[in-house]
Structures are given as C-alpha cells and as structure tokens.
N, CA and C atoms as an extended XYZ file, in Angstrom:
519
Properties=species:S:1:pos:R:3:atomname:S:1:resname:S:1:resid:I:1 pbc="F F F"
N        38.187      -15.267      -13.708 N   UNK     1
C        37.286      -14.531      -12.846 CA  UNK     1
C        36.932      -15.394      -11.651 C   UNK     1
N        37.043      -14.591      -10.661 N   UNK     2
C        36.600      -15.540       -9.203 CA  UNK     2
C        35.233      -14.736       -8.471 C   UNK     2
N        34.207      -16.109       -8.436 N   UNK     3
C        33.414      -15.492       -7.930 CA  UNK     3
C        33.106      -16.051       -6.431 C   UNK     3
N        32.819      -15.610       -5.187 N   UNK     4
C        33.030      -15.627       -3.615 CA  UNK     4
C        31.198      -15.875       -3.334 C   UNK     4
N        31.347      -17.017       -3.104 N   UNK     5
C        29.375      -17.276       -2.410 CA  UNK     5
C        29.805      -17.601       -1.026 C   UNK     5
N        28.970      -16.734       -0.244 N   UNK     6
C        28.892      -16.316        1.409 CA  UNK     6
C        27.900      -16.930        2.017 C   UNK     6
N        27.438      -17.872        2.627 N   UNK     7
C        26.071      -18.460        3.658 CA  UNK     7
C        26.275      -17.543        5.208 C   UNK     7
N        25.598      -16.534        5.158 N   UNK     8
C        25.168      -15.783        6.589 CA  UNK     8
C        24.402      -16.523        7.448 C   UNK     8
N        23.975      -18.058        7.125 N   UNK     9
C        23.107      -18.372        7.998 CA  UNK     9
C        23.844      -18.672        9.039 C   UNK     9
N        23.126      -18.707       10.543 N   UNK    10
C        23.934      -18.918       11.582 CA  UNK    10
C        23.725      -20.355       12.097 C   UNK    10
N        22.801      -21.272       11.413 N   UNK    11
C        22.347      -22.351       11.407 CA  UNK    11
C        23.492      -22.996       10.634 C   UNK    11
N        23.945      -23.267       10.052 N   UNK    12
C        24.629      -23.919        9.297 CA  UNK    12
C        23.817      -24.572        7.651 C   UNK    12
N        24.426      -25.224        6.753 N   UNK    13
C        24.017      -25.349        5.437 CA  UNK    13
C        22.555      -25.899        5.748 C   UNK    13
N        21.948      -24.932        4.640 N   UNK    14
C        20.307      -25.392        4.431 CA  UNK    14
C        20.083      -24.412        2.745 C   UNK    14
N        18.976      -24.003        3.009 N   UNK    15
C        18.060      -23.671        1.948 CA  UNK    15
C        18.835      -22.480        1.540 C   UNK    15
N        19.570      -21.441        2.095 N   UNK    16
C        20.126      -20.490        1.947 CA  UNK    16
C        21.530      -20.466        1.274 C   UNK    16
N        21.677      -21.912        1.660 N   UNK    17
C        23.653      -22.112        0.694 CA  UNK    17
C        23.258      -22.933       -0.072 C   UNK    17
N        21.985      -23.999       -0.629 N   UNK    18
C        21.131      -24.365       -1.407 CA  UNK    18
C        21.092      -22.939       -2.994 C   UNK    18
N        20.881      -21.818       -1.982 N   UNK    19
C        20.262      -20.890       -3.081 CA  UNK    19
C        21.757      -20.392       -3.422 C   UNK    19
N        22.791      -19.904       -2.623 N   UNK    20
C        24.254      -19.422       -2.903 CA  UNK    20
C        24.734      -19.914       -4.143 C   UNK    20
N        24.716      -21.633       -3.974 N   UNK    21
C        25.721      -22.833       -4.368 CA  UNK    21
C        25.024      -22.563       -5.741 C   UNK    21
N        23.638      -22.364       -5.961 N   UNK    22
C        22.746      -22.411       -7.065 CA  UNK    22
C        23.401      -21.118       -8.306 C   UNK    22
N        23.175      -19.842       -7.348 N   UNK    23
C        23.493      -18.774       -8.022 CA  UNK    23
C        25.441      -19.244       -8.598 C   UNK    23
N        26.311      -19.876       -7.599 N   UNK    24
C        27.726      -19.757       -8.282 CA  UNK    24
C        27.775      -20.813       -9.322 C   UNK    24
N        26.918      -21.799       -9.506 N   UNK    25
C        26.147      -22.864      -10.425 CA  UNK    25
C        26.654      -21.941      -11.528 C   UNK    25
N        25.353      -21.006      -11.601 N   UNK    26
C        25.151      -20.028      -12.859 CA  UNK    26
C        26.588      -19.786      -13.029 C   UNK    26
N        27.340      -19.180      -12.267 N   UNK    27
C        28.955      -18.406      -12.565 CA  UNK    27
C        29.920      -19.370      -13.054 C   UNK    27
N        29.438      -20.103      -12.468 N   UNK    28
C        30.851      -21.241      -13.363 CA  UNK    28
C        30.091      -21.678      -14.486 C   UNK    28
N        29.514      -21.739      -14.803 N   UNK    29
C        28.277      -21.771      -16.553 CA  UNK    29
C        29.039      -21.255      -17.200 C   UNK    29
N        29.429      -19.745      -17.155 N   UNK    30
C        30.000      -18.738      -17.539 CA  UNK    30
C        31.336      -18.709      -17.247 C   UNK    30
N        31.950      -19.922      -16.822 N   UNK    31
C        34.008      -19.677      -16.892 CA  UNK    31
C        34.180      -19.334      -15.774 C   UNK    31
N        33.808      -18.892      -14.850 N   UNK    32
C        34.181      -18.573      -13.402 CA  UNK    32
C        34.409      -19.282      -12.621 C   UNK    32
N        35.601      -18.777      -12.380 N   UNK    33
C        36.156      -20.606      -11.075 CA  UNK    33
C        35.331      -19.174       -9.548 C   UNK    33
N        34.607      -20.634       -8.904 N   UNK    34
C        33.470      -19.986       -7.622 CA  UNK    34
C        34.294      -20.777       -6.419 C   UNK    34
N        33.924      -20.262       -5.277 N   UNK    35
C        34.498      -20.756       -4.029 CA  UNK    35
C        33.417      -20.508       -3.355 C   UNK    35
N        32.350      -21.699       -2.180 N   UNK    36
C        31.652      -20.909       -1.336 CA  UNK    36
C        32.305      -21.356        0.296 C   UNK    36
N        32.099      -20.362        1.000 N   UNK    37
C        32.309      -20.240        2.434 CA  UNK    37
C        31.291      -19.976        3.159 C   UNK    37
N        31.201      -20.131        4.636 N   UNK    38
C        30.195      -19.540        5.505 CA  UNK    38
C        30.872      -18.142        6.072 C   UNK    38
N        29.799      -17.431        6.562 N   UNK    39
C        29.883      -16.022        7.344 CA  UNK    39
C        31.013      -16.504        8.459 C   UNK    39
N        31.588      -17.370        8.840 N   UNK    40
C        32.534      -17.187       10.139 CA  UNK    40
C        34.225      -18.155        9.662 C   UNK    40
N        34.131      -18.563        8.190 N   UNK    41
C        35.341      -18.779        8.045 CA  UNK    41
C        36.594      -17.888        8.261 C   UNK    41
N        37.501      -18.276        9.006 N   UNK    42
C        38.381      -17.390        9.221 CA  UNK    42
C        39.186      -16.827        8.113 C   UNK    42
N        39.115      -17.291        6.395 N   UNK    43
C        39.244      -16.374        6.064 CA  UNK    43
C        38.716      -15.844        4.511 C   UNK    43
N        37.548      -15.006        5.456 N   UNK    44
C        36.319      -14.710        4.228 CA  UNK    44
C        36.845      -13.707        4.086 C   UNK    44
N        36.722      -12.294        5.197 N   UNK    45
C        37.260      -11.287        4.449 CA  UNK    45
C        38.244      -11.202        3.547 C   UNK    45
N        39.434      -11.956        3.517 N   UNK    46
C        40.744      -11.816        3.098 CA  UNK    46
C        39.960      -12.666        1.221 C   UNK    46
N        39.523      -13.210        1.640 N   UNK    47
C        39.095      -14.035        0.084 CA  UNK    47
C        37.676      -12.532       -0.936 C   UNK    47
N        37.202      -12.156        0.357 N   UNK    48
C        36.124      -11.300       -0.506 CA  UNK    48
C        37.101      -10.283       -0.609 C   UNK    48
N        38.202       -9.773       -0.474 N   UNK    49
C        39.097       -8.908       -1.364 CA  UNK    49
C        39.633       -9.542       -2.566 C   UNK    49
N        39.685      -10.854       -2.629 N   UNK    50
C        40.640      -11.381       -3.988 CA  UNK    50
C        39.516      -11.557       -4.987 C   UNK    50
N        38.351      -11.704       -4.407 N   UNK    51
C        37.354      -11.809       -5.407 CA  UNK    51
C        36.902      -10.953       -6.377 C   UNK    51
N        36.529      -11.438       -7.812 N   UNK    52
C        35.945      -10.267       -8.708 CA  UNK    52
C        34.608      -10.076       -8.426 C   UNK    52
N        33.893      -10.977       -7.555 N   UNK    53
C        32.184      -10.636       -7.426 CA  UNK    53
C        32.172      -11.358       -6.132 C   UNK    53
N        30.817      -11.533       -5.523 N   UNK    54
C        30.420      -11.832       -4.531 CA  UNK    54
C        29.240      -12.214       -4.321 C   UNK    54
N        28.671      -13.043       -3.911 N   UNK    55
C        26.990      -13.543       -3.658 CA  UNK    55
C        26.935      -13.824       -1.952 C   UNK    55
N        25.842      -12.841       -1.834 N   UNK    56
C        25.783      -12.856        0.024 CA  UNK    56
C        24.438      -13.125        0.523 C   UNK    56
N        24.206      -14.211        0.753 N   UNK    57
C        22.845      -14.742        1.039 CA  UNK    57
C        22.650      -14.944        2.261 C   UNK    57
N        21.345      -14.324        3.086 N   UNK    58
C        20.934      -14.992        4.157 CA  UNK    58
C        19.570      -15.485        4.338 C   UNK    58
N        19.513      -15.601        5.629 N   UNK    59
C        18.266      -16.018        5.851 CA  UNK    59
C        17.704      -14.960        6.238 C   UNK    59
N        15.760      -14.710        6.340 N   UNK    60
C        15.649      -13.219        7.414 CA  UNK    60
C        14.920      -13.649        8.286 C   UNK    60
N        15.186      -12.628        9.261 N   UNK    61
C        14.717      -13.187       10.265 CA  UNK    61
C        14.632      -11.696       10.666 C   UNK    61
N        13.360      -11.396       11.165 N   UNK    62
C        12.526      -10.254       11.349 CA  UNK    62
C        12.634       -9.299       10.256 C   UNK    62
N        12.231       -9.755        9.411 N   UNK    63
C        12.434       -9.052        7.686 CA  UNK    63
C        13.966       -8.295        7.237 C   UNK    63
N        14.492       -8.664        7.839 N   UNK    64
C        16.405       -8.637        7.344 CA  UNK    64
C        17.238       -9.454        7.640 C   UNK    64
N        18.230       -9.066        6.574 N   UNK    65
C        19.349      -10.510        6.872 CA  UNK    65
C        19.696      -10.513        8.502 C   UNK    65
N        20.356      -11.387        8.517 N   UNK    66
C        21.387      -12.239       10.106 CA  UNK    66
C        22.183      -11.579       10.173 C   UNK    66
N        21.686      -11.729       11.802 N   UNK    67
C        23.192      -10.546       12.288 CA  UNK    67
C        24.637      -11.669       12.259 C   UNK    67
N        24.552      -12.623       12.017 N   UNK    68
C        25.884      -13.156       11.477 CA  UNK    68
C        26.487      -12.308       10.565 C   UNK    68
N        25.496      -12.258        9.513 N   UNK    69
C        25.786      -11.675        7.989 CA  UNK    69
C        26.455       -9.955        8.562 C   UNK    69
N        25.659       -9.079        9.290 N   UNK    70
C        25.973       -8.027        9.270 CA  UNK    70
C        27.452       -8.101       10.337 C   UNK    70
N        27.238       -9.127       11.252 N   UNK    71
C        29.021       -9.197       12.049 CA  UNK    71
C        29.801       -8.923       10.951 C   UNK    71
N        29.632      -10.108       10.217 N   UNK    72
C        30.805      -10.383        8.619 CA  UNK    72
C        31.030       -8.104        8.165 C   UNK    72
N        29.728       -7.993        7.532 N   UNK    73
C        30.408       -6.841        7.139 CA  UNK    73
C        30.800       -5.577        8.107 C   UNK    73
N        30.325       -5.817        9.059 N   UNK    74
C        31.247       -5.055       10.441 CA  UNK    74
C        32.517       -5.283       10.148 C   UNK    74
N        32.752       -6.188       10.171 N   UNK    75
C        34.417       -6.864        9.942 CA  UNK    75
C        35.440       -6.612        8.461 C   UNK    75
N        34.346       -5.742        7.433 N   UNK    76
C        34.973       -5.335        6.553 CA  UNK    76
C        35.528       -4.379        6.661 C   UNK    76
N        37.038       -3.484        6.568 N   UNK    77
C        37.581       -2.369        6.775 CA  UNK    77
C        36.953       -1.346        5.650 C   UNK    77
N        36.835       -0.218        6.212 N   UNK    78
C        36.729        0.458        5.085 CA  UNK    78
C        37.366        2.143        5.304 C   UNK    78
N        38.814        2.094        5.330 N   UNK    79
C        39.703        2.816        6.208 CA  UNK    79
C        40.209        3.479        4.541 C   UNK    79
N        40.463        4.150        4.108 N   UNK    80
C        41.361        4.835        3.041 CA  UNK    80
C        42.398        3.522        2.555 C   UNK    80
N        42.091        3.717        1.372 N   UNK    81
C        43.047        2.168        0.365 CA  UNK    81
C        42.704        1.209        1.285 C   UNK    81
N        42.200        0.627        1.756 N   UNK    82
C        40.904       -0.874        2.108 CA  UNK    82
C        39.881       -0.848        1.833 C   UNK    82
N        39.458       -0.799        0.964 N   UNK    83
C        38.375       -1.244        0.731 CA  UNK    83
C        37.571       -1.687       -0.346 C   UNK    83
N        37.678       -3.522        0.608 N   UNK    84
C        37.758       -4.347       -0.443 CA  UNK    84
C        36.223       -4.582       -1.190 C   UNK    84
N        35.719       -4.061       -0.560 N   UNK    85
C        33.969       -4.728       -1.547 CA  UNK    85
C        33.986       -3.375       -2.711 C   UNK    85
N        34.757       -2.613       -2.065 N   UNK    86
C        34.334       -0.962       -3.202 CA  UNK    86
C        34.261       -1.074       -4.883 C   UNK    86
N        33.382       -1.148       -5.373 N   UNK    87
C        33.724       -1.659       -6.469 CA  UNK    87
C        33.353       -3.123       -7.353 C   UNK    87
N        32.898       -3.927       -5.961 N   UNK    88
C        33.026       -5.319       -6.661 CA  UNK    88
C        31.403       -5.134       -6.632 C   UNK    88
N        31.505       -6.534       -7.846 N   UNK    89
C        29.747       -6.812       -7.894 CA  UNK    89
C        29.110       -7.849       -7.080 C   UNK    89
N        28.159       -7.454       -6.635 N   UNK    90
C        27.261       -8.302       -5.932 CA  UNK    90
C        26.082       -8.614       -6.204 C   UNK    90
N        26.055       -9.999       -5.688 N   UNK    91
C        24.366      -10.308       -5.591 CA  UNK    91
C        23.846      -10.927       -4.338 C   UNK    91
N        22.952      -10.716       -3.855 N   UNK    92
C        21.960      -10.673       -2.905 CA  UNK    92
C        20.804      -12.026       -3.290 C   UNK    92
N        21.203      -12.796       -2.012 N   UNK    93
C        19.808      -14.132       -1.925 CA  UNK    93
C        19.341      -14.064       -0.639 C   UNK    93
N        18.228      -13.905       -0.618 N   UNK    94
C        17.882      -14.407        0.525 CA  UNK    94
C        16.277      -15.344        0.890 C   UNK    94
N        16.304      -15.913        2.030 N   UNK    95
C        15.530      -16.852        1.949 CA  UNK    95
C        14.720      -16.616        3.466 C   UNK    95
N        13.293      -16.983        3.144 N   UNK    96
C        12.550      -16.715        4.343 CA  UNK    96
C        10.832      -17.633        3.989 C   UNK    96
N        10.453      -17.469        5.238 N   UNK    97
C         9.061      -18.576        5.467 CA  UNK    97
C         8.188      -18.230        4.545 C   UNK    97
N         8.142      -16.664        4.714 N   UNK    98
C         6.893      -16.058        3.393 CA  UNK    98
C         7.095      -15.176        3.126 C   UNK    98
N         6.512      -14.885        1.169 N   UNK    99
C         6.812      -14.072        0.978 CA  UNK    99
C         6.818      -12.476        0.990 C   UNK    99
N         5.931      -11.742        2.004 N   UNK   100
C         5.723      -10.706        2.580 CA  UNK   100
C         7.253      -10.396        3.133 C   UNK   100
N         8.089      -10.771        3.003 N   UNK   101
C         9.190      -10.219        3.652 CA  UNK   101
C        10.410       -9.912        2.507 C   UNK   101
N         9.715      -10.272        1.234 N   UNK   102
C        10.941      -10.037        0.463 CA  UNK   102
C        11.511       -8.540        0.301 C   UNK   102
N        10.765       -7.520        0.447 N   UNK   103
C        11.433       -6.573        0.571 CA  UNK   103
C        12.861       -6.665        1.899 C   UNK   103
N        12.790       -7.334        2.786 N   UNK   104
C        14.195       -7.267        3.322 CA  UNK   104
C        15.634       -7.690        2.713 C   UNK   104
N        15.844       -7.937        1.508 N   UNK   105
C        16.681       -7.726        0.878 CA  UNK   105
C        17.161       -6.386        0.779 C   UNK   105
N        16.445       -5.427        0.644 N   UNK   106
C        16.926       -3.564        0.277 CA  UNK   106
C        17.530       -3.757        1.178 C   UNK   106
N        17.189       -3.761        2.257 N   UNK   107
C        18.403       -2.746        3.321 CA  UNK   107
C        19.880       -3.503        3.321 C   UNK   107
N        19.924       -4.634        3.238 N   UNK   108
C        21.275       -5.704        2.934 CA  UNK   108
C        22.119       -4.680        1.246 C   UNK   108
N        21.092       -4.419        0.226 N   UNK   109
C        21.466       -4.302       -0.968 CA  UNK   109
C        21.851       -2.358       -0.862 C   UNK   109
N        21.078       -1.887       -0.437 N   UNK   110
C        21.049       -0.198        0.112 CA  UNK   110
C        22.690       -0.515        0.914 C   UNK   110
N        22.675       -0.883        1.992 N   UNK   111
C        24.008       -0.771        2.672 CA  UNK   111
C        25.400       -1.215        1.612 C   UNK   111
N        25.138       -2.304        1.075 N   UNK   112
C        25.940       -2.488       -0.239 CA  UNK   112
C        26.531       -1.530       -0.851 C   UNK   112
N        25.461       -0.746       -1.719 N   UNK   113
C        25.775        0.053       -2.867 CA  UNK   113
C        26.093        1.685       -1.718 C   UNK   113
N        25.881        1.586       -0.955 N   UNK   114
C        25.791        2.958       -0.680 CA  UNK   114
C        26.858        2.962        0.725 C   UNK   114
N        27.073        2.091        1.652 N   UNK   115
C        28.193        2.575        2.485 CA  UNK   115
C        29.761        1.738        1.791 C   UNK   115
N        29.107        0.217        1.376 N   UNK   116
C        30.246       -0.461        0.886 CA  UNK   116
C        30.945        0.166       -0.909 C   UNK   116
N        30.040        1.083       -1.337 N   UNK   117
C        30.417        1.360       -2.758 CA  UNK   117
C        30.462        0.003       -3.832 C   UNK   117
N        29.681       -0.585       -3.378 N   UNK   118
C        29.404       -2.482       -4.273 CA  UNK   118
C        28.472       -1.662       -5.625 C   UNK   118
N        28.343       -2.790       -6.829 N   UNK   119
C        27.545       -2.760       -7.756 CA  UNK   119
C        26.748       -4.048       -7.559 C   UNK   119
N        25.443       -3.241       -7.159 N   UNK   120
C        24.767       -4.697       -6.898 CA  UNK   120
C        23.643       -5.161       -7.841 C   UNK   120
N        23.767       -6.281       -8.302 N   UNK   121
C        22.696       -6.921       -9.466 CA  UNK   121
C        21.478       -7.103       -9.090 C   UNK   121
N        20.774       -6.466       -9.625 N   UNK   122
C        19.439       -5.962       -9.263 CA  UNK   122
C        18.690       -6.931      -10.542 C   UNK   122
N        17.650       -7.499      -10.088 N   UNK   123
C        16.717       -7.543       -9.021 CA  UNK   123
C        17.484       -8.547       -7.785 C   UNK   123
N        17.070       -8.378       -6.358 N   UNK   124
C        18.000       -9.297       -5.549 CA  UNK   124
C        16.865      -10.588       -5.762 C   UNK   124
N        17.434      -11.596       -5.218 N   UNK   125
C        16.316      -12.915       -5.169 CA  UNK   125
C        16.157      -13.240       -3.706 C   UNK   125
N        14.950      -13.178       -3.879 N   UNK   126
C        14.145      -13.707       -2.520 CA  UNK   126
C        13.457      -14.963       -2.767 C   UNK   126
N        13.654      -16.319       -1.911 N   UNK   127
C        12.834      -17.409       -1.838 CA  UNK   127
C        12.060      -17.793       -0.690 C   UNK   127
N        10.943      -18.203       -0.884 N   UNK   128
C        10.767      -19.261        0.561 CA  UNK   128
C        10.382      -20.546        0.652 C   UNK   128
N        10.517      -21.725        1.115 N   UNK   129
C        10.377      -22.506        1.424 CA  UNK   129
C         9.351      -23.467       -0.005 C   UNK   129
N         8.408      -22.864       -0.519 N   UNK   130
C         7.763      -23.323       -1.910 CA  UNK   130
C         9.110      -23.389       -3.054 C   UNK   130
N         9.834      -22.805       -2.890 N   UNK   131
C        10.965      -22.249       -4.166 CA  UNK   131
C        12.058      -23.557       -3.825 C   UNK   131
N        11.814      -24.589       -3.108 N   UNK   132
C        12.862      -25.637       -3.132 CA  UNK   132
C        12.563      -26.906       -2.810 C   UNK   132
N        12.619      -28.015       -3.324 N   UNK   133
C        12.185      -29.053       -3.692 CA  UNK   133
C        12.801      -30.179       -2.705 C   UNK   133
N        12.011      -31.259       -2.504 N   UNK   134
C        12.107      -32.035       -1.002 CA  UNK   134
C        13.434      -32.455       -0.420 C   UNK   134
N        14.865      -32.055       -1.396 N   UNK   135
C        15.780      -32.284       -0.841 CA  UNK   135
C        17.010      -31.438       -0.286 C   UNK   135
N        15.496      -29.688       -0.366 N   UNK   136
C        16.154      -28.224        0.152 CA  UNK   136
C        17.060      -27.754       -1.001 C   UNK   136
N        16.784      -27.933       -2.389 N   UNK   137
C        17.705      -27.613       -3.508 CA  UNK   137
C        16.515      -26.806       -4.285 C   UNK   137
N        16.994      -25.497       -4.469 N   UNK   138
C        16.269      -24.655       -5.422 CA  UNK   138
C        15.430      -25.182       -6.796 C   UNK   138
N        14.093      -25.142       -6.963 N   UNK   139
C        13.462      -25.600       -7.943 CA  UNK   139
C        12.420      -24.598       -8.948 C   UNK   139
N        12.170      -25.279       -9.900 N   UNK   140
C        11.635      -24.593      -11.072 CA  UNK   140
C        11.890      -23.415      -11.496 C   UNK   140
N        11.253      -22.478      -11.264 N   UNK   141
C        11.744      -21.068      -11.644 CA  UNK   141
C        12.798      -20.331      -10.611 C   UNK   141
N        12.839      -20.678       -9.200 N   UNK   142
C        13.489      -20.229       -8.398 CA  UNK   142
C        15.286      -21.017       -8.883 C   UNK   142
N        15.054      -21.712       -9.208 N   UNK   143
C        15.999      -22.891       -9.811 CA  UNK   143
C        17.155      -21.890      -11.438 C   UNK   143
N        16.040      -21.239      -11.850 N   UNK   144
C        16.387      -20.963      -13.402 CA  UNK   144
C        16.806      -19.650      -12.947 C   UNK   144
N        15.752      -18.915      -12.147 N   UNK   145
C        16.207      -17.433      -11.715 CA  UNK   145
C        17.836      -17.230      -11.287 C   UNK   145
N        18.497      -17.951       -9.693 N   UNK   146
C        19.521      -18.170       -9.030 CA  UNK   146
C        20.698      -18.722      -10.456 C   UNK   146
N        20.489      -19.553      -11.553 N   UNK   147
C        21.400      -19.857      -12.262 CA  UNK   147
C        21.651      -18.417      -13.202 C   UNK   147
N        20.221      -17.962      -13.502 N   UNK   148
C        20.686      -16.493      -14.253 CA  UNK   148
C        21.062      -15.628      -13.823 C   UNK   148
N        21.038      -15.746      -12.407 N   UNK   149
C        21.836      -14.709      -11.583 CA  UNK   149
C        23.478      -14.532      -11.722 C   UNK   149
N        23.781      -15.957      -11.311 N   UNK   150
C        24.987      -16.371      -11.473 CA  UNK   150
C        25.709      -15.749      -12.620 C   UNK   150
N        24.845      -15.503      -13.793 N   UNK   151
C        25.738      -15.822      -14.926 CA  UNK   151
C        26.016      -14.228      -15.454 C   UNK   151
N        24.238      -13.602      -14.790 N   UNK   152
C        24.271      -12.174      -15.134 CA  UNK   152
C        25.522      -11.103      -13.854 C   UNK   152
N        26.048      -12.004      -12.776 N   UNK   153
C        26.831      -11.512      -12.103 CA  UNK   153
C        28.399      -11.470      -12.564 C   UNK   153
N        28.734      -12.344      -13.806 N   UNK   154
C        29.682      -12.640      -14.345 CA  UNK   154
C        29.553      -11.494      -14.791 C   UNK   154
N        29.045      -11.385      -16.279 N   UNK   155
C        28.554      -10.370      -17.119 CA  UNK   155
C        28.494       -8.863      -16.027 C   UNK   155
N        28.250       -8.880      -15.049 N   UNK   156
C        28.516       -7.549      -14.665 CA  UNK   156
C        29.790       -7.015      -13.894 C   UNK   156
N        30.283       -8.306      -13.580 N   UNK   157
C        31.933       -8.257      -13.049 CA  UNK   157
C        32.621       -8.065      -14.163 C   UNK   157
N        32.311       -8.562      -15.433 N   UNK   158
C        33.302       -8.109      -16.587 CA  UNK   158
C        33.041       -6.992      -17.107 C   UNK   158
N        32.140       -6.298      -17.004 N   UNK   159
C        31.688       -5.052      -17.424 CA  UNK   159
C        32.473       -3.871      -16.047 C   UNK   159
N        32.623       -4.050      -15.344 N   UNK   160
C        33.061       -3.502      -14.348 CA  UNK   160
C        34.637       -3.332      -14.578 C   UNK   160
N        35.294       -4.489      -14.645 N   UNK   161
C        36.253       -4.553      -14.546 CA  UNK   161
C        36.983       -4.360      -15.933 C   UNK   161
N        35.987       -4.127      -17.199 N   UNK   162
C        36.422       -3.308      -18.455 CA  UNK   162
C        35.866       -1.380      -18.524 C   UNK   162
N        35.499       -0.685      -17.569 N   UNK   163
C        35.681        0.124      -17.251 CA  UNK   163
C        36.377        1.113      -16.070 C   UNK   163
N        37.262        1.633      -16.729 N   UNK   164
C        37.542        2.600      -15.739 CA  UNK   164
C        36.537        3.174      -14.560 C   UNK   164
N        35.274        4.068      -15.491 N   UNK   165
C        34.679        4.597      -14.406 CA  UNK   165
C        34.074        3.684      -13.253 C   UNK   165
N        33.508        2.474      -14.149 N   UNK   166
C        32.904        1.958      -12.806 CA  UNK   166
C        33.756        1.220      -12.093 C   UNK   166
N        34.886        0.882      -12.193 N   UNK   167
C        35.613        0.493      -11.585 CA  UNK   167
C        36.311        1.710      -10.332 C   UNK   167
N        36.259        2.887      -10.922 N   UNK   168
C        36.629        3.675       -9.778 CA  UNK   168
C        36.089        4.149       -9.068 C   UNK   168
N        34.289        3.868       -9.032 N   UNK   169
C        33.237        4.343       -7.736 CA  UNK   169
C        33.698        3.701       -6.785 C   UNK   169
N        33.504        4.890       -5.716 N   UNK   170
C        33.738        4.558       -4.409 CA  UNK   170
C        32.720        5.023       -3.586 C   UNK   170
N        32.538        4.753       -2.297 N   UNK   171
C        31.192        5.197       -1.216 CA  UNK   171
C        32.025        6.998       -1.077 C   UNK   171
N        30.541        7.528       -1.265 N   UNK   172
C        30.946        9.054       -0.857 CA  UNK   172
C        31.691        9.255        0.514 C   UNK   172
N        31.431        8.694        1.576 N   UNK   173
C        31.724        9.558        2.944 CA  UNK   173
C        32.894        8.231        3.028 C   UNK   173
C-alpha cells in the first residue's frame, strides 16, 4: 500500500509537513511504504494517481487552505477515465494561528468527497501553533491524534480497495 503526503504550504517545510510527515508516521506503523512531496513537485499529480491514499495538508490562511493547495487540485484532470483521486482515501491536516478557524478544513474536505469523488477520513485534523513543540514537531495529543490518523487512513484504503462498491463511487456530475 502506498500512501502520498502533500505540503500545500507555499512557504516551504514548517509546522504543516511537521503534521503530514506525522500523519504518514502513523501509515507506515501499519506496512505502508509513504512518500511525502510539496504542492509544486513536478511530479505530484502523476504520483497521487499511483497512490492508494493521500494526506493533503495546508496551512489557512483566511480560514481555508492555500491557493497553492487549490492550484495542485486545479491541476487534477477529471475528464472521463482520469480520474485519479476518484475513489482514493484521504485525509485532511491543516494548520493555523487559532483555533476559531478549524472549521476551514470542510470546504478542502466538501470539495474532496463531492467534486473529486475521494473518501475522506473524517474527523479532518486541525492544529495551531500550541499542538507543536519547540522544534515545530507535532506534540502530545496532537502528536497521538496525526499518528492515528495515519493508521486509520490505511485501514480505510484497505477497506476501499476490498470493496467493489466503494471502490466504484465516482463524483455525480
């Protein structure tokens, strides 16, 4: 099983591929060989098709992810037989100053399940700045949460990929 961790930040590595690296932690716990990339490797899309899951974390910034992050899924085809997220499981991190903004995860996780046809692992994780410890590495419970993510994203990529039906949802339109 291959699982694909994404950093949307447009800053480069911090607290947000801190929380990614954390959650594919959890996945390789669980037997999963993980790969992480940033939002502008030239070749993410082509890897988030080979992947059995996916972890797409950003930062927010005006209570939703980076428009890095949303370039990236601009850049996903989703043309008749392309389409590569349809189907796969996801999980959602994201990271911000405070926590009044954690609801901006939905609309990242809503566009997911509903234009990309993704199965996304719910609850998403939201951190901020308290949730990581002086050397920007996920701590205590934010620490334990991101590893059970990881592992519960395995567990839902194999569940996926031992059914037919859910393996054959696709986005309505």
């Amino acid at each position: 099983m291959k699982v694909l961790g994404i950093d949307g930040s447009p800053y480069g590595p911090g607290k947000t591929a801190a929380a990614v690296q954390t959650i594919l932690a959890g996945a390789a716990g669980r037997g999963a060989a993980t790969e992480f990339l940033t939002h502008d490797h030239p070749e993410v899309v082509a890897r988030i098709a080979a992947a059995d899951a996916v972890v797409l974390g950003s930062p927010t910034y005006r209570a939703t992810h980076t428009a890095a992050l949303r370039t990236l899924l601009e850049r996903i085809d989703r043309k008749a037989g392309a389409e590569p997220l349809a189907g796969t499981p996801v999980a959602v991190v994201m990271t911000g100053a405070s926590g009044e903004h954690f609801l901006g995860t939905r609309e990242l996780s809503t566009t997911l399940s509903g234009f990309f046809g993704t199965q996304v692992l719910a609850p998403d994780l939201y951190f901020t700045g308290n949730d990581f410890d002086a050397q920007g590495q996920p701590a205590g419970r934010a620490a334990e949460l991101a590893l059970l993510h990881g592992e519960a994203l395995v567990d839902l990529a194999a569940a996926v990929k031992g059914s037919a039906a859910l393996a054959a949802l696709r986005p309505l339109v």
